[in-house]
C-alpha positions as CSV (number, residue, x, y, z in Angstrom):
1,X,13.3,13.4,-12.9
2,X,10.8,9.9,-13.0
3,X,10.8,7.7,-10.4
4,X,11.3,4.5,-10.5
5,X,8.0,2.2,-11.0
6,X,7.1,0.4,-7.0
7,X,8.2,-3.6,-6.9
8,X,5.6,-5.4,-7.6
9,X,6.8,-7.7,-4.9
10,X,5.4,-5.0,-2.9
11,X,1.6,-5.7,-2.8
12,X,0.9,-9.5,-2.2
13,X,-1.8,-12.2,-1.9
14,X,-1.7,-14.4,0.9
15,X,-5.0,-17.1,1.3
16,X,-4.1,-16.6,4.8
17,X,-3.7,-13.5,5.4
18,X,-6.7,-10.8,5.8
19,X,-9.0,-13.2,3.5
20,X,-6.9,-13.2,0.5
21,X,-6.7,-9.4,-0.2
22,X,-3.7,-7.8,-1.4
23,X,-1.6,-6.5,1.5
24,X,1.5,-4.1,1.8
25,X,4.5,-6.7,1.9
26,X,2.7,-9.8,3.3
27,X,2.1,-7.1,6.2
28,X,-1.6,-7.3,7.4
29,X,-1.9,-3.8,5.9
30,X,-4.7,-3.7,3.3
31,X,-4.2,-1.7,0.0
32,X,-7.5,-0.9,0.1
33,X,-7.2,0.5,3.4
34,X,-4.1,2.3,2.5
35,X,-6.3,3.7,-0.2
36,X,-9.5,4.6,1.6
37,X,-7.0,6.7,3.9
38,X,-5.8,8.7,1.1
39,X,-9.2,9.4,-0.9
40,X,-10.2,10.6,2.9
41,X,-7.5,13.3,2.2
42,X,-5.2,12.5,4.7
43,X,-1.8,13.0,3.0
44,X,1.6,10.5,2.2
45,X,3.0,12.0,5.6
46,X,-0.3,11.3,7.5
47,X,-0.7,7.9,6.3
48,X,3.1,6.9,7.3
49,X,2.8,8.4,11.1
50,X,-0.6,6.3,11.0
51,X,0.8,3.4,9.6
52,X,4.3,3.4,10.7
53,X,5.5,-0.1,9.1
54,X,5.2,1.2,6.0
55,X,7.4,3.4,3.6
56,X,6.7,6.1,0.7
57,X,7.6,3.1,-1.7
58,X,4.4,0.7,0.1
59,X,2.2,3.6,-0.8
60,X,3.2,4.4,-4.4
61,X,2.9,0.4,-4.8
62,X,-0.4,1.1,-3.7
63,X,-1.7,3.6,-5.8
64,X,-0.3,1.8,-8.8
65,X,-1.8,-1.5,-7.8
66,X,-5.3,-0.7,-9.4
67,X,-3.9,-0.2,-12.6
68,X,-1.7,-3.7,-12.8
């Protein structure tokens, strides 16, 4: 069974908001962050107990958000 594709409304660019860079739902959660955690090898589980604002959706949006 496919998943859905993330909302794109997911990741967004705020000037004011952590300089510009794309965030996890105007959060000031970086996906860049989010994705520096998961090259690490921390896994999905890890990353939501370390960053517990965000939800399995946030980090698929991240991991697709390099190839928009």
């Amino acid at each position: 069974m496919m998943s859905s594709p993330p909302e794109p409304s997911r990741i967004t660019i705020n000037a004011d908001r952590c300089h510009g860079q794309p965030c996890v739902r105007d959060l000031r959660i970086r996906v860049v962050d989010v994705l520096a955690v998961l090259a690490g090898g921390d896994s999905v589980e890890e990353v939501l107990a370390e960053y517990p604002d965000l939800t399995a959706e946030d980090i698929r949006a991240c991991l697709a958000y390099p190839a928009e």
